[in-house]
N, C-alpha and C positions, 0 to 999 in steps of 0.2 A: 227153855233156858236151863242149861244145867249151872249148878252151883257150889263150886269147887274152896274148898276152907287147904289155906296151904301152910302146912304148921315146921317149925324151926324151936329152938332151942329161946334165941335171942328175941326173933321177930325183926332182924335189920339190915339180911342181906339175902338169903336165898328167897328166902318166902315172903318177903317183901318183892323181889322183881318179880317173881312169879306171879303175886296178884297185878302189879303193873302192868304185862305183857300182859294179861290175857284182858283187863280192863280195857288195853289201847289197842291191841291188834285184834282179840274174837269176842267182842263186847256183842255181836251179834248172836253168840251162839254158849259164852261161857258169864259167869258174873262170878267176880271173884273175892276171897278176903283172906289175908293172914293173920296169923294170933304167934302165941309164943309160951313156953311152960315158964320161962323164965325172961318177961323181956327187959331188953335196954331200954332209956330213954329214948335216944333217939335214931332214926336209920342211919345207917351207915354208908358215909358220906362216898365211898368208891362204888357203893353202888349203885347209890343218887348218880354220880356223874356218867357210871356204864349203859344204866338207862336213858340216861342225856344224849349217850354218844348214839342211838338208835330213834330218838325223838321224843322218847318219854319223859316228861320234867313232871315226875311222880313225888308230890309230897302227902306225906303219911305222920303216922305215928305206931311206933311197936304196942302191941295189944295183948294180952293176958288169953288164954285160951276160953277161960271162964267168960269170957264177951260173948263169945256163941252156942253155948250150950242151948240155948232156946230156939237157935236160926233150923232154917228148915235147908238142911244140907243134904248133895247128891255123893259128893265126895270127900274123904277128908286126904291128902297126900303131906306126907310126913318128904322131908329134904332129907332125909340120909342121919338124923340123931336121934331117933328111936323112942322120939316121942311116943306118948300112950296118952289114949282120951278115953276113961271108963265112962264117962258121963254120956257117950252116944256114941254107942256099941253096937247099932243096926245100921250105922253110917258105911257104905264101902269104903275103905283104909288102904292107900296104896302108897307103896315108902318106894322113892326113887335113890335114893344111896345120892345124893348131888353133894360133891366135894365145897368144902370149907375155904370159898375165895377170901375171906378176911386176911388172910396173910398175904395172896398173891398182887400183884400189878396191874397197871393195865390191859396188858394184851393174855396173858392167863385170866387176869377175873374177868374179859370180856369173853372169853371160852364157854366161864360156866354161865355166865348169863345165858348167852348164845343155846347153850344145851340143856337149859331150863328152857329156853322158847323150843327148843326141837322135840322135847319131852311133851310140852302141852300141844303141840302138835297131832304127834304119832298117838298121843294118850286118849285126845279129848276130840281133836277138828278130824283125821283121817278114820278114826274108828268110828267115828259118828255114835256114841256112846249114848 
């Protein structure tokens, strides 16, 4: 089981569906959790509803990054804002650059969902990691 930490700025839209999809679609082969260097209260409700419109009725809560400093992690993937975690620096760190749906729509912030699930795809399921 690999164990993927997937880190955001906020903790309430990228890296929040990130651990969703991989909890709901490769719970088989990934176990996943988000954190945040700065987070919001609460998820971010367009992306509560994008993972709705795929099957996922994901309730969470945004997490501080400091929650996993003690987890036993394979991967840490940063969403594209350049997060840093000195505190587990033997961690492999891999930053996907995934744009900032919080402004977009519907059918754009179902894009980045969509290529958040194609990312943990080609990253995690295909490479057989």
């Amino acid at each position: 089981m690999i164990k993927v930490l997937f880190l955001c700025v906020e903790n309430s839209c990228r890296s929040q569906m990130a651990e969703a999809i991989c909890n709901n679609f490769f719970s088989d082969k990934l176990k996943a959790y988000s954190a945040g260097s700065n987070p919001v209260e609460k998820i971010n409700i367009k992306a509560q509803k994008s993972l709705l419109r795929i099957g996922i009725n994901h309730i969470g809560s945004p997490k501080i990054i400091a929650t996993f400093k003690n987890h036993d992690l394979d991967f840490i993937v940063t969403m594209g804002c350049g997060d840093v975690c000195p505190f587990i620096p033997k961690i492999k760190k891999i930053d996907w650059q995934i744009p900032d749906p919080k402004p977009l729509e519907n059918e754009e912030f179902d894009q980045i969902r969509d290529l958040i699930k194609s990312k943990i795809i080609s990253e995690f399921i295909e490479n057989d990691k």
